[in-house]
C-alpha positions, 0 to 999 in steps of 0.5 A: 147145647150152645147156650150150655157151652157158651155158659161154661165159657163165660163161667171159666173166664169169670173165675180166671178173671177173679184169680187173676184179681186176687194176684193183683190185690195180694201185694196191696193186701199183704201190706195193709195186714202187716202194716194195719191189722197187725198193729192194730191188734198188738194195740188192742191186746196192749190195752187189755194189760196192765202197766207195771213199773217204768212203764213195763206191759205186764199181765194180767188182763185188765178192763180198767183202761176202758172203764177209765176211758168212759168215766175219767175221759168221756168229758174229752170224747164229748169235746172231741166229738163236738168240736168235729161235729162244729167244724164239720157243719161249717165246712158244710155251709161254706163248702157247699155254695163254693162247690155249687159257684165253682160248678156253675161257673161257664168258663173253664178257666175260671172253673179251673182256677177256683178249683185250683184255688182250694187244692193249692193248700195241700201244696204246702206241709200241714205243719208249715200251714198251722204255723202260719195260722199261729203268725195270724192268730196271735196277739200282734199278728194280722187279726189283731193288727187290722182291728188295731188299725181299725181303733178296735181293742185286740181279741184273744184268738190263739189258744183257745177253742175257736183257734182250733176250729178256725184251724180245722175248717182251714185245713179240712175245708177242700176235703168238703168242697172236692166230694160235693164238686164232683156231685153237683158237676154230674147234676142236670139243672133242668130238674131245676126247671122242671120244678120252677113249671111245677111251682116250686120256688127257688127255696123248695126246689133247693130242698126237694131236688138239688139238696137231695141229688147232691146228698152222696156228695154232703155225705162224703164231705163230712165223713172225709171232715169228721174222721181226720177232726177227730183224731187231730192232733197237730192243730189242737196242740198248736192253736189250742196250747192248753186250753183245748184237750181233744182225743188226740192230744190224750193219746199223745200224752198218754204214750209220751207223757205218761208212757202209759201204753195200755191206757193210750191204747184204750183211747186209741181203740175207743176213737177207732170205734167212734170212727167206724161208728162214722164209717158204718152209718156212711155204709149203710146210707150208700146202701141205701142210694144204692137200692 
């Protein structure tokens, strides 16, 4: 009889505990459908229409956009694709040792202060920094003005593809260093140890124990990389110029440009499903560290 009612007591307080959750989540709800789902089907009807004259939305529905995005556009996807794949593993290389070096550091004040040190460029604006890049990367700026001094010839770094990936990892690098931060400060180094009695060496125990526990961390990092260098738009146009087209620039010049909505809006859908393609496999492995 008691544990009867002491069931029916913790079964009301749940359901008043999940109505009182749905009242706290219904303004933060109600925004994201108005100002994420909606737009986001008036994107999805636009590319299913056709585009008239002066750039008018018109019926009837259509396939070509899409069929357009995978034969005429699939060339910028693979660009696109590549190059955020490319900047993603080098933030990786980079970000990882820092992260680790950050963590392992004794004394907070300088564990403080390297962290400092990678979240001070989101003090400034985005824009404000790609300038910078551009003074830096240009023919008279600082690259070339230091291998000047060095008696070696100028390169050609602005506009170019390696100026887009210098631009990425600069501006994309923290969002790597912070998730495998927060992983390897919850590592306990005496599985390190406990691998060095076993007769791993430093190499395997890297691979078999560290790499592994820190792995949701990596996971993290590349998809908060990956996602945003796929649709990037600023740092291409700025540092690429002409020489680089990525999907975000198409999309740009299909709705400025060519005031082509219908097919601006088939890009769009297709770098959506690229990034939940990205989202789905980093559901499915957190699932999986889960169980």
């Amino acid at each position: 009889m008691a544990a009867g009612i002491e069931t029916g007591r913790r079964r009301k307080a749940f359901e008043a505990g999940t109505r009182g959750g749905w009242q706290l989540a219904s303004p933060g709800t109600l925004w994201m459908v108005v100002f994420f789902v909606v737009p986001l089907l008036m994107v999805l009807v636009v590319s299913f229409l056709t585009r008239g004259r002066a750039g008018v939305i018109e019926l009837p529905l259509t396939l070509e956009h899409y069929a357009r995005v995978f034969q005429l556009y699939l060339p910028v996807v693979w660009t696109s694709v590549w190059i955020s794949v490319v900047t993603t593993i080098i933030c990786l290389i980079v970000g990882y040792p820092l992260a680790f070096f950050i963590t392992t550091r004794k004394q907070a004040w300088v564990r403080n202060l390297a962290l400092f040190l990678v979240i001070l460029p989101f003090w400034t604006n985005f824009l404000v920094r790609t300038y910078a890049m551009q003074t830096i990367l240009a023919r008279e700026g600082l690259i070339n003005e230091l291998l000047a001094s060095l008696n070696f010839e100028p390169v050609t770094l602005l506009y170019t593809p390696t100026a887009v990936l210098i631009g990425l990892v600069y501006g994309y690098l923290p969002f790597m260093v912070l998730p495998i931060y927060a992983a390897a400060e919850r590592f306990d180094f005496k599985f390190v140890s406990a691998a060095h009695d076993l007769g791993a060496n430093d190499w395997k125990a890297f691979w078999r124990v560290v790499f592994p526990m820190t792995l949701p961390g990596v996971v993290a990092g590349c998809i908060l990389v990956f996602v945003p260098c796929l649709g990037t738009y600023l740092t291409v146009e700025l540092l690429g110029g002409e020489s680089v087209l990525m999907i975000g620039k198409l999309i740009n010049d299909q709705f400025v440009s060519d005031r082509h909505f219908p097919r601006g809006s088939a890009v769009s859908m297709a770098l959506l499903a690229l990034v939940m393609g990205a989202l789905i496999l980093y559901v499915r492995y957190g699932n999986q560290e889960r169980a």
